[in-house]
N, C-alpha and C positions, 0 to 999 in steps of 0.2 A: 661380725657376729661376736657382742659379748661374751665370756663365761655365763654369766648369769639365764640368758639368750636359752642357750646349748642344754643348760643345765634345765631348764624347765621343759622342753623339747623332752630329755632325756626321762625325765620325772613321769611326764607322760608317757612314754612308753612302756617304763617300768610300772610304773602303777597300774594302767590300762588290760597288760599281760600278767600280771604279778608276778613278774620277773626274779623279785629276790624276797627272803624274806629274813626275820632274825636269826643270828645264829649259821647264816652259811657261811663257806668258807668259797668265794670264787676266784678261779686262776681268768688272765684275760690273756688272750694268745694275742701274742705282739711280733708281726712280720717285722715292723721299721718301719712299714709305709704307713702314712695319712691318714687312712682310718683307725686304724690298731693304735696307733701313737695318742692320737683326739678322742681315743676310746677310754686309753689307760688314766689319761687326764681328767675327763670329765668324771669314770667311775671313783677317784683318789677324791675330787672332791666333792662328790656326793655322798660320799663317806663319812666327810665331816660335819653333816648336817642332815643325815638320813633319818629317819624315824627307825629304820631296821638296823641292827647293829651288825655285822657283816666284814668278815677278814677278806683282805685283796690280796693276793700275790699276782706277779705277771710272767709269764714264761714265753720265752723265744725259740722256735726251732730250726738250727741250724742247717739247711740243707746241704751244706759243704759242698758247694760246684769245683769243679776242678781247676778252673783258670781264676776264680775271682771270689777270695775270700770276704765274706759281710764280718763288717767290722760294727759289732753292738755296744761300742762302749759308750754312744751316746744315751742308747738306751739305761742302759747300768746306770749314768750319771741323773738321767731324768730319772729314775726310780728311786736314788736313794733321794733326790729332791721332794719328792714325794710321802717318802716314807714307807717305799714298797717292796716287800719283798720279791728276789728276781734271780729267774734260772735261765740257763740256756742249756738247751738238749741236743747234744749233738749227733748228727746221724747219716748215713751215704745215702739218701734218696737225691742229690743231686745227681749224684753216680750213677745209682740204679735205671734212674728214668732216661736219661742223655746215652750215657754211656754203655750200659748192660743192655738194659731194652731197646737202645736206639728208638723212643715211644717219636711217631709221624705227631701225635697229638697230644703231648705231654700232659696236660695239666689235669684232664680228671685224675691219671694216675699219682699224679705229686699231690694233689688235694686229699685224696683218699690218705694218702701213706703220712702227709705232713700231720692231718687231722688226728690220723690216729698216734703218732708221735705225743702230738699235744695232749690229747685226752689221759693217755696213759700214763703220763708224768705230774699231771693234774690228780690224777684219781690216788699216785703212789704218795702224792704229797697231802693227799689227807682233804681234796677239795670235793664238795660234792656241787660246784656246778662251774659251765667253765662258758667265759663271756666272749665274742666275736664281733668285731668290729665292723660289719655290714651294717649300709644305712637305708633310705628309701629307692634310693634309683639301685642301689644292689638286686635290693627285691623284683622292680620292673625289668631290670635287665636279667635275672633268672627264669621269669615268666616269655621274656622274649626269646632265652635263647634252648628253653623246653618246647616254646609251639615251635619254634623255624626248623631246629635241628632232630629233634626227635618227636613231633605230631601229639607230643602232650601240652595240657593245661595246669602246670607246675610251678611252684615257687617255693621258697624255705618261710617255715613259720618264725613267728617270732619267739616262742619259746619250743622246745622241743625235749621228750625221755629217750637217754640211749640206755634202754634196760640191760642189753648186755655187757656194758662195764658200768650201770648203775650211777649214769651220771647228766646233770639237766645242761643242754645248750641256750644260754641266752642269746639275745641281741639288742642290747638296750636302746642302739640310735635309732633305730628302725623307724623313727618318727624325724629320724634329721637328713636333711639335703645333703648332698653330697656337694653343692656350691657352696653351702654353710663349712663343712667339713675342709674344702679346699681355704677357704679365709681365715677358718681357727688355726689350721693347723701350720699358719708361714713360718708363728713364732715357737715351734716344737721343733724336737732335735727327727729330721726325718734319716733313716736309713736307704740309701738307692737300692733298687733289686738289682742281685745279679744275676737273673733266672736268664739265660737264653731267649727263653718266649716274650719274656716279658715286653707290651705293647703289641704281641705280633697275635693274640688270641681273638678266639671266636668272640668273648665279651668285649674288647676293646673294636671288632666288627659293630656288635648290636649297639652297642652306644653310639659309632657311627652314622646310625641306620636312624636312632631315634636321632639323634642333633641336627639332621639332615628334617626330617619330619619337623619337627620344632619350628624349622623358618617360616612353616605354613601355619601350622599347626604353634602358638609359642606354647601352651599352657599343657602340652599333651603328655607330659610325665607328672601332673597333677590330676589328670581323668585314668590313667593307667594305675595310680597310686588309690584313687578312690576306688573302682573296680574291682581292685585286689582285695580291699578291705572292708568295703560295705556289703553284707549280705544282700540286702535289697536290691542291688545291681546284678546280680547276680540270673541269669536267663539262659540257660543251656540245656541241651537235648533231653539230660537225666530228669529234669523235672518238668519236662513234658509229657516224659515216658509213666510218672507217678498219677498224672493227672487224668490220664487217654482214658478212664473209664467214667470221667463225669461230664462228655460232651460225644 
């Protein structure tokens, strides 16, 4: 998959959502891994040829695990290649989660606490919207793992208001494959997780569960990706309940 590929994909999703407009200022939260990394790149060069004029910084948040320190200097390197400005935040949620809370199920509570790490060093640097490196089967596999594990019909939107620190979530790939995402991104500097969980999570299940369906099924992360997204597919109990008094 070209840049160029990536970068019209991206376009569309931005434009489709009106993800950005002139004059923002967005930070992109960069774990190291594959998507954050193929995020920070495509947003740096959409930049130079945006119709909206738009400042990028990118911020890393350090979870500081006890055994295994992440080493971002690759990141640093790709940024200044870039031209981007780059922080890293340092904080004990590696600690907190493993080691204080001994959490059985760690990652909502890391998600929550890394999230809010990011936002709030974003919002102290002056940015009012902060970009996230989920892409299409991100979205499928959040819908699958709201029906299985908790009985809802749930997913993250593609743009979203956090009114209480006054600051907008994008997601601009949200129109790119994540088989795309794994090919662009061989030639980007990746960072390894050191998270503990990492591979051993409930989403690294439900992706299991669809690549297993797949063998039958090959096209079926592209009817789950339509379903989410076209209204007109859309057929459930609540709008039958609107209709019961004209039949």
């Amino acid at each position: 998959m070209t840049t160029q590929k990536m970068l019209s994909l991206l376009r569309k999703g931005i434009t489709k959502y009106k993800m950005i407009r002139g004059g923002d200022k967005i930070a992109v939260g960069v774990s190291g891994g594959k998507d954050s990394v193929t995020l920070l790149k495509l947003l740096a060069e959409y930049k130079r040829w945006s119709p909206e004029k738009f400042d990028l910084i990118a911020i890393s948040v350090d979870l500081n695990f006890e055994d295994a320190k992440t080493d971002f200097n690759p990141i640093k390197s790709l940024c200044d290649s870039l031209d981007v400005e780059y922080h890293v935040e340092k904080t004990e949620i590696g600690k907190i989660v493993f080691d204080i809370r001994k959490e059985s199920n760690p990652c909502a509570l890391c998600s929550k606490m890394r999230k809010g790490a990011l936002n709030n060093l974003a919002k102290n640097l002056g940015c009012n919207k902060v970009a996230l490196g989920h892409h299409s089967d991100d979205l499928i596999d959040t819908l699958m793992l709201s029906l299985f594990y908790e009985g809802r019909l749930s997913t993250f939107a593609p743009k979203s208001y956090l009114d209480k620190i006054d600051l907008t979530l994008i997601r601009p790939m949200i129109m790119i494959k994540e088989v795309d995402v794994i090919a662009y991104s061989k030639d980007l500097p990746i960072v390894k997780s050191c998270c503990p969980a990492n591979k051993l999570t409930k989403r690294e299940y439900v992706k299991e569960v669809l690549r297993n369906v797949g063998k039958d099924i090959p096209n079926v992360r592209d009817m789950a990706f339509t379903a989410i997204t076209h209204p007109e597919r859309y057929n459930l109990f609540d709008k039958f309940e609107n209709q019961i008094d004209e039949f």
